[in-house]
C-alpha positions in Angstrom: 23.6 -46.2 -62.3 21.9 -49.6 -63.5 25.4 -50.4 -64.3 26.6 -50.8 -61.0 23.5 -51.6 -59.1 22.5 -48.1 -57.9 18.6 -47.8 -57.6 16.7 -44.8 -57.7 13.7 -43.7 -59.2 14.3 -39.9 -59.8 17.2 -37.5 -61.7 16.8 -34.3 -60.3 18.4 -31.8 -62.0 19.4 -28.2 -60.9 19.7 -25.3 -63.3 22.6 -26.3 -65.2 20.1 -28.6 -67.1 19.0 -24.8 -68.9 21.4 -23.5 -71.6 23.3 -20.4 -69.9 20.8 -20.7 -67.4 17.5 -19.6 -69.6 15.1 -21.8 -68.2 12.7 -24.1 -70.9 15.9 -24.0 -73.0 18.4 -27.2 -72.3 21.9 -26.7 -73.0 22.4 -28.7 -76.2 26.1 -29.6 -75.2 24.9 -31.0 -71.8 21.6 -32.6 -73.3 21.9 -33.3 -76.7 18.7 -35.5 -76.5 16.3 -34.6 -73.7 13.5 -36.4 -75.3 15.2 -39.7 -75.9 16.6 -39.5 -72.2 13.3 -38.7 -70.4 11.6 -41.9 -72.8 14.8 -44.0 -71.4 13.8 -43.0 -67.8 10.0 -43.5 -68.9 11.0 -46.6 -70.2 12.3 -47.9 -66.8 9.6 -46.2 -64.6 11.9 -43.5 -63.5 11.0 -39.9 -63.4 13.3 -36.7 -64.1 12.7 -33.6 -62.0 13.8 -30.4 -63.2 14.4 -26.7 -61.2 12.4 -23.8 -62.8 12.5 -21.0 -60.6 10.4 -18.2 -61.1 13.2 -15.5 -61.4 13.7 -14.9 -65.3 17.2 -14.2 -66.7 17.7 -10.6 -68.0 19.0 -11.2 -71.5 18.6 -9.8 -74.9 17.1 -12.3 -77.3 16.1 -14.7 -74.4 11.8 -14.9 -75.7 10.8 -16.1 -72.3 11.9 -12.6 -70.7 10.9 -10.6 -73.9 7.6 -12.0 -73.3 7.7 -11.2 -69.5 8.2 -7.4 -70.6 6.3 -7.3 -73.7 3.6 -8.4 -71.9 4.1 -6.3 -68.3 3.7 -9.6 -66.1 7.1 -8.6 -64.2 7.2 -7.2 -60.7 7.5 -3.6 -60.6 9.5 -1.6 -58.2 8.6 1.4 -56.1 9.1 3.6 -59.0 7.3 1.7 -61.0 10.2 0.1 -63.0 10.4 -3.7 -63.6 12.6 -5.1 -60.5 15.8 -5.8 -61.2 17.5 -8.5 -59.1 20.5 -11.1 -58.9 20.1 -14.8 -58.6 21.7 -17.8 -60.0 21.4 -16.8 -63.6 22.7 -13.1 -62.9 20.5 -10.3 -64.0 16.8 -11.2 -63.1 13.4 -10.2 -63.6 10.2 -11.9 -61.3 6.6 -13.1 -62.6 4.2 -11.1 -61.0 2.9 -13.4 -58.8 -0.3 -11.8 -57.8 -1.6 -10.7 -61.2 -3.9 -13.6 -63.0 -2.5 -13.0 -66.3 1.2 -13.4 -65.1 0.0 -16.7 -63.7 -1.7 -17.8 -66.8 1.4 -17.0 -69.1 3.8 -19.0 -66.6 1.5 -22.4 -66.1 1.6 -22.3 -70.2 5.0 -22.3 -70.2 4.9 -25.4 -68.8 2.9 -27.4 -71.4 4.5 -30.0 -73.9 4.3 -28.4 -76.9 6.0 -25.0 -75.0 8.7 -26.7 -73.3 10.5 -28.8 -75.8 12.0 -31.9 -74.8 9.6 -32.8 -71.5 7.3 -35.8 -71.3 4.8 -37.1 -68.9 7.6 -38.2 -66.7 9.4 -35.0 -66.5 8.4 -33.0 -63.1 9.1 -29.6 -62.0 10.9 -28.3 -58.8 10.5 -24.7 -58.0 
């Protein structure tokens, strides 16, 4: 966009940023560097702003929804069965929003050293 004169301070990027739509994983084809692009935005003053929703893809050998289960932070159903919905990954599971420990587990998901390839200048929108 500096190329042809195009300001803006902010790359917002919806949930194709996340590989097959896992969220806290970027597609590698897509993003082969996240960490050198968010420096180049840094570098400029520019931010990047990235959806994470907090409806978890229902897939076998995704950790962040293992963990979700493993750990019973997923909203339950009348019968007591975690609740099973469809959003823009497909298949979903939901944090538990009104259980402390769910809460905890999500905000830590969120840190540096958990989701690779973020910096200072990367923002979430949710």
């Amino acid at each position: 966009m500096d190329r042809y004169k195009i300001p803006y301070d902010v790359i917002w990027l919806d949930i194709e940023f996340a590989d097959d739509k896992m969220y806290f994983n970027w597609d590698k084809d897509m993003f082969k560097d996240p960490i050198s692009m968010g420096a180049h935005l840094e570098e400029h003053g520019r931010q990047l702003v990235l959806i994470n929703d907090p409806h978890i893809k229902n897939k076998d050998g995704y950790s962040v929804v293992s963990e979700l289960k493993s750990k019973d932070l997923a909203v339950r159903n009348k019968d007591g069965n975690i609740f099973d919905g469809w959003c823009w990954p497909g298949s979903s599971h939901w944090i538990d929003c009104f259980n402390p420990k769910a809460i905890e587990w999500w905000s830590g998901l969120f840190n540096y050293n958990a989701f690779k390839g973020t910096l200072k200048n990367t923002f979430i929108w949710n």
